[in-house]
C-alpha beads as a LAMMPS data file, in Angstrom:
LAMMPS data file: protein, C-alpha beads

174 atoms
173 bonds

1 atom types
1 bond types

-500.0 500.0 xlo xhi
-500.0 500.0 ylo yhi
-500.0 500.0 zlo zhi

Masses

1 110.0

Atoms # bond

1 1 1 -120.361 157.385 -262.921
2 1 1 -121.911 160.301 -264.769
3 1 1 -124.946 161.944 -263.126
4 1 1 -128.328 161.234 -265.100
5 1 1 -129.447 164.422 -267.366
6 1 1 -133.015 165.132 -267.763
7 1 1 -134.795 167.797 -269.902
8 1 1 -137.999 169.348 -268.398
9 1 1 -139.468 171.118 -271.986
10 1 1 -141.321 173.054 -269.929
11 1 1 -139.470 175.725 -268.476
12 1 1 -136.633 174.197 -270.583
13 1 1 -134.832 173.298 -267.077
14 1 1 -132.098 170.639 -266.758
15 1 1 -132.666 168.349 -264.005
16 1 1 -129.524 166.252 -263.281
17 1 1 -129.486 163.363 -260.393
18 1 1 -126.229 162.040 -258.354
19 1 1 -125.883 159.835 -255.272
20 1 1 -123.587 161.254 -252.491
21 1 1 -122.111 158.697 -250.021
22 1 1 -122.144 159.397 -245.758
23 1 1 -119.332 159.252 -243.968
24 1 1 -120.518 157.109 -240.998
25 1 1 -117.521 157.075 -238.258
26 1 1 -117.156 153.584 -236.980
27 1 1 -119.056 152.795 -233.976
28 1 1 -122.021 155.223 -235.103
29 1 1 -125.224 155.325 -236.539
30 1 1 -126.645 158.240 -238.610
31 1 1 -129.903 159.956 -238.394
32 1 1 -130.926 161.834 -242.051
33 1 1 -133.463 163.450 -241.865
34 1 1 -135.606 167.184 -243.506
35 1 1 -136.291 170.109 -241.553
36 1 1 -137.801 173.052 -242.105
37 1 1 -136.641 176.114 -239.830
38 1 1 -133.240 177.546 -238.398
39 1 1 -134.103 176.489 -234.862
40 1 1 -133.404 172.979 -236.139
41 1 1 -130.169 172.542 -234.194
42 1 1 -131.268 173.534 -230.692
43 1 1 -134.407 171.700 -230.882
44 1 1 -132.892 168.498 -231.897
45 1 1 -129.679 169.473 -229.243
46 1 1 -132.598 169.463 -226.626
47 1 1 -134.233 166.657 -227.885
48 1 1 -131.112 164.402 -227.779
49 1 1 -129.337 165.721 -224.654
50 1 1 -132.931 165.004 -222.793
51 1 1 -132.550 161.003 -224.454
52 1 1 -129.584 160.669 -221.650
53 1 1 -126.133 161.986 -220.522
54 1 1 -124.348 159.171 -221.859
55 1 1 -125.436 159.730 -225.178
56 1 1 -122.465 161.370 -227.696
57 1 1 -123.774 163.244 -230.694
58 1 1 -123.508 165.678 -233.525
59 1 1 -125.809 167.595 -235.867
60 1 1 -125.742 169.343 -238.625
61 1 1 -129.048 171.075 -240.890
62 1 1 -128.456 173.315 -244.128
63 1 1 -130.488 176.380 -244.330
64 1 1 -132.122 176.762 -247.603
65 1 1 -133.133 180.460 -247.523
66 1 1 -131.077 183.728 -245.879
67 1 1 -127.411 183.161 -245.488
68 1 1 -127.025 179.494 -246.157
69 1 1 -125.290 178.365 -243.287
70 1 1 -124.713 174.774 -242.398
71 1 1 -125.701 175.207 -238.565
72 1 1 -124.272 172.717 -236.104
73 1 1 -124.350 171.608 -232.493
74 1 1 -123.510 168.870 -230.392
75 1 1 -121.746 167.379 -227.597
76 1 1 -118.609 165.651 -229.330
77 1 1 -116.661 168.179 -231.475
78 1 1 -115.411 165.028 -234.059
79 1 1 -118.806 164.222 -234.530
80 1 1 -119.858 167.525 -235.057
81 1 1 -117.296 167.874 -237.506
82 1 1 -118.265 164.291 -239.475
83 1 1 -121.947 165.293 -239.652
84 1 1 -121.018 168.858 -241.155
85 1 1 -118.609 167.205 -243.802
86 1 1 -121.835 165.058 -244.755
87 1 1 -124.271 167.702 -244.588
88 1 1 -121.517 169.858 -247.190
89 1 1 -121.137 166.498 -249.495
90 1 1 -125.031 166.342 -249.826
91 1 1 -125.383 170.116 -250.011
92 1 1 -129.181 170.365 -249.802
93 1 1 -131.322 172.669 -248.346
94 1 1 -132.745 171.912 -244.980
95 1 1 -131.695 168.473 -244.690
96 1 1 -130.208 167.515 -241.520
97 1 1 -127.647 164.599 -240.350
98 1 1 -126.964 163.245 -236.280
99 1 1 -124.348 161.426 -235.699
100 1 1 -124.943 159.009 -232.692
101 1 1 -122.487 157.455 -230.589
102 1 1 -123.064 154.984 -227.486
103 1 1 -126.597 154.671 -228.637
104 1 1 -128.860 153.408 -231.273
105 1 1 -130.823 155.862 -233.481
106 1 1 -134.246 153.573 -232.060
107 1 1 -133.550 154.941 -228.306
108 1 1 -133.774 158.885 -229.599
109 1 1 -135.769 158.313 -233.155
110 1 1 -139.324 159.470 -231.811
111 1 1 -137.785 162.416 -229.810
112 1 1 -136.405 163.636 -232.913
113 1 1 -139.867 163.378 -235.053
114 1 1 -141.465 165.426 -231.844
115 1 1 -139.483 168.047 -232.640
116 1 1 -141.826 170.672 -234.900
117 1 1 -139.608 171.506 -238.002
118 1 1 -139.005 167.941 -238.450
119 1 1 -140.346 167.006 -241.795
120 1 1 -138.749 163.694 -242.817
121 1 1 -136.580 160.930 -241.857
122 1 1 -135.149 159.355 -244.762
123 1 1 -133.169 156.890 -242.661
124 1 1 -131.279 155.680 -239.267
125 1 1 -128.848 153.200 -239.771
126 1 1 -125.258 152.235 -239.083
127 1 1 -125.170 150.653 -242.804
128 1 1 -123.421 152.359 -245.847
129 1 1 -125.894 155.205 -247.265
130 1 1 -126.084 156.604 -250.669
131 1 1 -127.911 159.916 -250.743
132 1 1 -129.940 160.342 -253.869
133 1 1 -129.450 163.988 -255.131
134 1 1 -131.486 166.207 -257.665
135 1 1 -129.177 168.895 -259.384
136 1 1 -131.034 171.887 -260.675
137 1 1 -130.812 175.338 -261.600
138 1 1 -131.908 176.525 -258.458
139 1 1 -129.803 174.129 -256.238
140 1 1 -130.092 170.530 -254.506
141 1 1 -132.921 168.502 -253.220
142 1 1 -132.978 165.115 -251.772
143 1 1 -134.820 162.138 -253.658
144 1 1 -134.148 159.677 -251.057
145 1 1 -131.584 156.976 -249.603
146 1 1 -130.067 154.075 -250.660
147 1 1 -129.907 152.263 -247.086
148 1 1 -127.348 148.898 -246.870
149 1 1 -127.778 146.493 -248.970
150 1 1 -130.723 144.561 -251.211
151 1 1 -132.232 141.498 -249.690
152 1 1 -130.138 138.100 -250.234
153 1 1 -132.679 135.377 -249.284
154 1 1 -136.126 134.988 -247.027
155 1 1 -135.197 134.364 -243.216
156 1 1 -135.547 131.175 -242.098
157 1 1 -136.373 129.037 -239.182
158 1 1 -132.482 129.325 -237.940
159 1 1 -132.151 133.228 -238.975
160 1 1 -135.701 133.878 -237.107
161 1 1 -134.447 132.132 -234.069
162 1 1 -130.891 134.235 -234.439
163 1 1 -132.862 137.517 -234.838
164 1 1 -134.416 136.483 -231.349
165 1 1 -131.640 135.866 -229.601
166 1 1 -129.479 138.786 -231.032
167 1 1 -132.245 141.190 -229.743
168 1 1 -132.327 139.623 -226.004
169 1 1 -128.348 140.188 -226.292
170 1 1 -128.621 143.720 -226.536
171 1 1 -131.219 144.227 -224.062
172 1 1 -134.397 145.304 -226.408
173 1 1 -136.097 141.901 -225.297
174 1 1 -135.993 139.836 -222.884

Bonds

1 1 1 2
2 1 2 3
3 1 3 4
4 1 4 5
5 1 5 6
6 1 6 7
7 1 7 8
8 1 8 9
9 1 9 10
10 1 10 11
11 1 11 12
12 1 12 13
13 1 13 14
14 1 14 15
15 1 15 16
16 1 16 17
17 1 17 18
18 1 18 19
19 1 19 20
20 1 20 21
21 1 21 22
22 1 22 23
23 1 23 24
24 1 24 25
25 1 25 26
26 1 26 27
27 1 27 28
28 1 28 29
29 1 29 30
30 1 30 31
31 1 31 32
32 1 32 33
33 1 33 34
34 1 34 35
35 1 35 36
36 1 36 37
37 1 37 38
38 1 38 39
39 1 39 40
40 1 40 41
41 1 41 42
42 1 42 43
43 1 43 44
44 1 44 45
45 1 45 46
46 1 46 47
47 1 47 48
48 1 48 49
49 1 49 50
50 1 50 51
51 1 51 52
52 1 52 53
53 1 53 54
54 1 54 55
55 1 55 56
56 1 56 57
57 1 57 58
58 1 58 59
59 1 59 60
60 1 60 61
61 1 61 62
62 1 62 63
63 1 63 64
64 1 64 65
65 1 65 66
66 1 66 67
67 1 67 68
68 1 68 69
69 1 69 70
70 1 70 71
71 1 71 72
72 1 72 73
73 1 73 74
74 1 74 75
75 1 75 76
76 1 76 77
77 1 77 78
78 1 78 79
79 1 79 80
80 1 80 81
81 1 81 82
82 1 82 83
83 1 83 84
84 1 84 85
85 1 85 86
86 1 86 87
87 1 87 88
88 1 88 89
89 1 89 90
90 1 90 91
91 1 91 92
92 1 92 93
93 1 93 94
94 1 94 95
95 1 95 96
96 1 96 97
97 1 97 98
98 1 98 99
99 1 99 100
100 1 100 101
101 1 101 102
102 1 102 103
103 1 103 104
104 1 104 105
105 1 105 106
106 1 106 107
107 1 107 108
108 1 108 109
109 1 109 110
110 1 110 111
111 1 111 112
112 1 112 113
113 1 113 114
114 1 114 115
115 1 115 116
116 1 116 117
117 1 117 118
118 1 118 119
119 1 119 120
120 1 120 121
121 1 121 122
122 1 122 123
123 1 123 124
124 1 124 125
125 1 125 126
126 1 126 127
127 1 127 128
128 1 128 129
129 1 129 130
130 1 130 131
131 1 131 132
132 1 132 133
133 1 133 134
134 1 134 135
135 1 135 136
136 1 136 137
137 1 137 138
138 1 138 139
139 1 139 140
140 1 140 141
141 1 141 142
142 1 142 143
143 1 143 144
144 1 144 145
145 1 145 146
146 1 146 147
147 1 147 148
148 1 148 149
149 1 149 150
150 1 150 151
151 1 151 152
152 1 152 153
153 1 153 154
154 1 154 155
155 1 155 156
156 1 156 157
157 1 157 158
158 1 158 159
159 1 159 160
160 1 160 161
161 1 161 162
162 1 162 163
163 1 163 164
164 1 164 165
165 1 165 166
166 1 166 167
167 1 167 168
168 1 168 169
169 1 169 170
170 1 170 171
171 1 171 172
172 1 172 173
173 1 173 174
């Protein structure tokens, strides 16, 4: 699909959007998020490594200013790799991806908004995600996420009681 083209008449800028889709290795959830500083990496490194040792991770965050690196860290080199190749296919400034393994993005999610240069989570998820991209002059900026799917239905009485005992099953009720 061709990218949408806009006009802006003001400074007679083109403004062009496109959706990038994340390479989520099976068995992992991905945290997306904004950031605002090269420290970005060690900060979230700290903040995940101090969620527990079990945990298996990698992160990646653009710099949008200075040399233009895509910084990364982690403790699994494949997911390290998988969350730079995302990082390079959405090709924004200071956006930043985690790639979790043996844990869900809910049992490290508010260590990662502690951290300072955070400015945005656009999502955590395991499901497919389409990155909504702006395309200008000056470079890339993120618009948002398309996260799964679009509702099917309203639960009901069954899918409620499901819900409830899918949750106890994975130990986040009991």
């Amino acid at each position: 699909m061709e990218p949408l083209l806009v006009l802006a008449e003001h400074n007679r800028a083109m403004l062009q959007f496109d959706t990038v889709r994340l390479e989520i290795p099976e068995g992992t959830n991905i945290i997306f998020g904004q950031s605002h500083f090269i420290k970005t990496v060690e900060d979230l490194y700290e903040a995940l490594i101090g969620s527990g040792p079990h945990l298996k991770f990698g992160i990646a965050f653009s710099e949008a200013s200075g040399p233009c690196l895509v910084r990364r860290d982690g403790n699994d080199e494949a997911l390290q790799e998988a969350a730079v190749r995302n990082v390079l296919a959405v090709s924004a400034g200071h956006c930043f991806i985690v790639i979790l393994a043996e844990a869900f993005p809910i049992n490290v999610l508010h260590r990662i908004q502690a951290a300072q240069e955070v400015c945005n989570i656009y999502c955590a998820t395991a499901n497919p995600v389409e990155v909504v991209v702006a395309v200008t002059e000056q470079g890339r900026g993120v618009m948002g996420v398309i996260d799964g799917a679009s509702p099917k239905g309203v639960e009901t009485t069954s899918d409620a009681e499901h819900r409830h005992q899918f949750l106890r099953k994975i130990g986040y009720k009991r």
